[in-house]
N, C-alpha and C positions, 0 to 999 in steps of 0.2 A: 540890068536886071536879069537877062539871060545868061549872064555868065556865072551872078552868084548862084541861081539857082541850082546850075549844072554845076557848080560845083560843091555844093551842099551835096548833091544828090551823086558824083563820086564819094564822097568821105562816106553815105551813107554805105554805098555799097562795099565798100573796103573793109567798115567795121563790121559788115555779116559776113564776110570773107575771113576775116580775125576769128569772128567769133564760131564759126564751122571748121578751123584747122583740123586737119588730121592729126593724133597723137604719134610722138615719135615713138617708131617699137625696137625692142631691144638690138643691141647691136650682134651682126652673129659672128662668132669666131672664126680666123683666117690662117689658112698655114703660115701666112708673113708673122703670125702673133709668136711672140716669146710665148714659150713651156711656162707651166706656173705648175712653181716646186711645192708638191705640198709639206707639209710640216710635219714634220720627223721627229715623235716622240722619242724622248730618250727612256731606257731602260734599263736597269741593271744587265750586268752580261752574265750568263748563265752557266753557274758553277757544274761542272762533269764532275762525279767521284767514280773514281775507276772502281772495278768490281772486285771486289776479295776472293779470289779463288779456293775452293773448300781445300780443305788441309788433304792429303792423300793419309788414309790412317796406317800406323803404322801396323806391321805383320804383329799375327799374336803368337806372341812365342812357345814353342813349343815346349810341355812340362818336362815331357821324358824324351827330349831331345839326347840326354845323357845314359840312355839306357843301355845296359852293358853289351857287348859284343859276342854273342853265346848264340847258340843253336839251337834253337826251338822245337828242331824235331828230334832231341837228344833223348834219350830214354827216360832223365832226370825230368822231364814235363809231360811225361804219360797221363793224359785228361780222363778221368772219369766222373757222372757225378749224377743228378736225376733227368738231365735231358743230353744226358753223351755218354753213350756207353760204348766199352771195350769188348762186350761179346764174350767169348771163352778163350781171354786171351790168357797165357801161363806166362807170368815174367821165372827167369832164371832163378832160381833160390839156392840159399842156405840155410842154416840154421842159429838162431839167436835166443838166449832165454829161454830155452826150450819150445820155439816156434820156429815158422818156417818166416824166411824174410829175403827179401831181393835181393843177390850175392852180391850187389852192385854197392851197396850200402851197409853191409858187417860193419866196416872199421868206424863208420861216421858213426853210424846208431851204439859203440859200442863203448864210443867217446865220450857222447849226449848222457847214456845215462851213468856210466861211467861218472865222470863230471856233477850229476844230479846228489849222486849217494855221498861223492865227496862232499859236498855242499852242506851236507846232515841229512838227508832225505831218506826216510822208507821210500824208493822209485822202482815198482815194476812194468812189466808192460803186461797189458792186460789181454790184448789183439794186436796181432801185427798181420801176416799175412791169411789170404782166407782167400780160396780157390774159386771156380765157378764153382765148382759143383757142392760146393759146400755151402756157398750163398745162395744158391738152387733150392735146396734142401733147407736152410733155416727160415729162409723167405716164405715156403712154402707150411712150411711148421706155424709162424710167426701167421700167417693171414689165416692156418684154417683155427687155430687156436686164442686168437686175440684181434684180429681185427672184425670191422662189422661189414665191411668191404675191399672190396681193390682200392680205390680211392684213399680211405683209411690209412690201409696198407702204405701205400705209397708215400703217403705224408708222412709216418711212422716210420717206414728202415727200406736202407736201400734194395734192391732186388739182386739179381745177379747180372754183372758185365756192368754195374752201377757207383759200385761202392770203391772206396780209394784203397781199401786193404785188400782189394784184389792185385793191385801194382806189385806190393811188397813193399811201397816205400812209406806205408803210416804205421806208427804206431800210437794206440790209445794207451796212458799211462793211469797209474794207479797206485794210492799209497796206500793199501791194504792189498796185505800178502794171499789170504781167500781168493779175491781176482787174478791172481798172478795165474797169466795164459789161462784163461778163463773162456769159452768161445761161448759162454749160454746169455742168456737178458738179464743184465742187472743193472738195479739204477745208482749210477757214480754220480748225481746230477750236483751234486755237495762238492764236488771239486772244485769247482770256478771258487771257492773261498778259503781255498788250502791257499799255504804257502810254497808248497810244492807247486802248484798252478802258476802264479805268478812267478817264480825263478822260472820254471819254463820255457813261457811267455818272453819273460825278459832276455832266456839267454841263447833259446834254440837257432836265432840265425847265425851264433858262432860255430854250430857243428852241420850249417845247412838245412837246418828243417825251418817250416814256418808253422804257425797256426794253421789250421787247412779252412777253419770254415766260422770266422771274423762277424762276429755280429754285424746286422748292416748290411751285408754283401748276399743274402737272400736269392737276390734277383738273380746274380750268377750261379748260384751252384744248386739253387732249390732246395733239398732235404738234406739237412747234414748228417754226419755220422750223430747216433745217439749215445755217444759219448764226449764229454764234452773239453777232455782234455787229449786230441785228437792234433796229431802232429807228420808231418807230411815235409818227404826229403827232396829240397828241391837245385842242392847245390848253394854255398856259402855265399858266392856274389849276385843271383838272381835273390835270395834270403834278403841278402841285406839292402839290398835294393826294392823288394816287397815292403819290407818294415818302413825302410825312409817313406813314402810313399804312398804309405796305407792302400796296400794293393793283396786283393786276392788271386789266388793262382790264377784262376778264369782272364781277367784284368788283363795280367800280366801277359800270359800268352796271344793275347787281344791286339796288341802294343805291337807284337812279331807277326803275325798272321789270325786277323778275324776268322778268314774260314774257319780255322781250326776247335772253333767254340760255338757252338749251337745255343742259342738265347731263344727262348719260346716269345713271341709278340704279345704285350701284355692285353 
């Protein structure tokens, strides 16, 4: 009786021993453990596009890389005009048409119109050379007479050390014989629609002259001669290279030496 008792009463205690266990806790990792590889997403592989280097541009070519090989401070490019003046300067003269003219220039000017009259042309010259002190004197005639100011003035006609017929190398042309060597105000403004005007135009870079003062070109030369068929010697190959070009004297001397041409800042 004593033994099953006691032995009831181990089983009993065994199973509150069961029923008290401690829970097992996590196991903790040991340096003996194998690495655990994690898992390696795959991905596309990552396209490089190399970079396009910008283009180096190329040089801008220069227009009058071809410009002729001449001397700019030759007497044939004597600069006068409303913001470059020559002072009292006297170029060398002769005599042409009964006017006085740059002696440097007789044979060309004598060609030009020479060649004009063959053509069919009434062609005089109306002004060619015209000193200081005669551009002194008219200027001065010319503002107290007609203008309402200096300013006026100025826009109107050129002054003295100003004007291109002080050179001796322009002449203003004319198909009425009345103008012929004429030095007072009168208006030829009806020229630009002669045909005389145009053969001119067309043909004066053969004997060296050019137009002197090119509609358009304003900004270079400011006040032109108030005559409008107004021609100016500047040597056959700088001529024909003006015309190719569409270049005014200013321009052109611009090309050889800026100094040499005064531009007022607009």
């Amino acid at each position: 009786m004593k033994r099953t008792l006691s032995a009831i009463l181990l089983m009993s205690l065994l199973l509150s021993l069961s029923a008290c266990a401690i829970p097992t806790l996590p196991r903790t990792k040991t340096e003996s453990d194998p690495e655990e590889i994690p898992e390696v997403q795959e991905t596309e592989p990552a396209v490089i596009i190399p970079e396009t280097p910008e283009p180096t541009p190329a040089p801008t070519p220069d227009p009058y890389a071809d410009k002729p090989d001449i001397d700019i401070n030759s007497w044939e490019f004597q600069l006068t005009n409303s913001y470059n003046s020559i002072g009292e300067y006297q170029p060398p003269y002769s005599v042409f048409e009964g006017q006085g003219i740059n002696e440097n220039i007789v044979e060309q000017a004598t060609a030009f119109v020479k060649a004009a009259r063959e053509a069919g042309f009434s062609a005089y010259c109306s002004t060619i050379l015209r000193n200081y002190e005669f551009q002194d004197s008219h200027y001065k005639s010319f503002v107290y007479n007609q203008a309402a100011d200096a300013v006026d003035a100025a826009n109107r006609m050129l002054g003295p050390g100003l004007s291109d017929h002080q050179t001796g190398l322009a002449i203003d042309f004319t198909d009425d014989a009345s103008y012929n060597a004429f030095y007072g105000s009168f208006d030829d403004a009806y020229m630009k629609d002669t045909e005389l005007y145009q053969w001119l135009v067309e043909h004066c870079t053969e004997y060296g002259f050019i137009l002197r003062y090119p509609e358009g070109k304003e900004a270079f030369y400011g006040t032109p001669c108030n005559h409008p068929a107004h021609f100016r010697y500047v040597g056959k190959e700088a001529a024909a290279y003006m015309k190719e070009h569409d270049l005014c004297l200013e321009e052109f001397i611009i090309l050889y030496d800026p100094s040499k041409v005064f531009l007022p800042q607009p």
